[in-house]
N, C-alpha and C positions, 0 to 999 in steps of 0.2 A: 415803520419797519423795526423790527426787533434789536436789541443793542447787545451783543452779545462780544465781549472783552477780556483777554486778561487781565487779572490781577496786577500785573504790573504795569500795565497803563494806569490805573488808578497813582501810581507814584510819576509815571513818566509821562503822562499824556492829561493829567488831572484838569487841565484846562478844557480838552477838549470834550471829558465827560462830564465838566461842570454844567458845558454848552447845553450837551443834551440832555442832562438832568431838568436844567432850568424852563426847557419844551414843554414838560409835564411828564418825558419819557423815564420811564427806569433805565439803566446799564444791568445787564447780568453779567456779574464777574466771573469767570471760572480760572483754576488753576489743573495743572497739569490734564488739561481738557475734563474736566469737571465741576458743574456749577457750585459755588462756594458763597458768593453773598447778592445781596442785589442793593443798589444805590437811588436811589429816589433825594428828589427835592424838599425840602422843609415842607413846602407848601402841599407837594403830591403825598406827603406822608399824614401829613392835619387833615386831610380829605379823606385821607383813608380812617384813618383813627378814628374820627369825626361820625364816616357813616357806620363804624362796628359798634361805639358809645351807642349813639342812634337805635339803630339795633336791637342791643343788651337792653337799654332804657325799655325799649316797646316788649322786648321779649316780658320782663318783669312785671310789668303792667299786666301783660293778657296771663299771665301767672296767677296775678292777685285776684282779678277779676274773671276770670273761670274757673272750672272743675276740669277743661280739658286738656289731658296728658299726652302726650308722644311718646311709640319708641323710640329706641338707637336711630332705628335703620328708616323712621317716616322722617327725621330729624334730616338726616344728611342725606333721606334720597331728595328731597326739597330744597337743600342747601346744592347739593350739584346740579342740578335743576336750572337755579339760576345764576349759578359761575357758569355753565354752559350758554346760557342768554349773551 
C-alpha cells in the first residue's frame, strides 16, 4: 500500500516511518498537500542506485561496441515502456 505522509510526521512520527521504510516501502512526504520528498531505506536506495550504475555500465559498453544510435523520443519511449512493466 502506498505510504503517503506529512512532512511532519517525519519529526513527529519518525519511528513509525522508520518502520515502514525498513519493509523495503518508500514514505511520500507531502506538505501543504503537495508531494515534497520521498524517504527510502539505506538498503532500498543501494538497490536502486545499484541497478541505474548497472544500467549506465551496459549503456556504455553497447556504446563502444556498436555504430547504433537512438533518438530522444526511441530512448524514453523504451524507458517508459518498462517503468510501466
Amino acid at each position: 500500500m502506498l505510504q503517503i505522509r506529512p512532512v511532519s510526521d517525519l519529526r513527529n512520527n519518525f519511528t513509525a516511518i522508520e518502520q515502514i521504510v525498513n519493509t523495503g516501502s518508500p514514505v511520500y512526504l507531502t506538505k501543504n498537500g503537495y508531494g515534497t520528498m520521498v524517504v527510502l531505506s539505506l538498503e532500498a536506495y543501494g538497490k536502486l542506485m545499484d541497478r541505474i550504475e548497472l544500467s549506465l555500465d551496459a549503456a556504455d559498453i553497447h556504446a563502444k561496441t556498436t555504430s547504433e544510435r537512438m533518438t530522444h523520443s526511441q530512448v524514453f519511449s523504451g524507458l517508459r515502456e518498462i517503468m510501466d512493466e
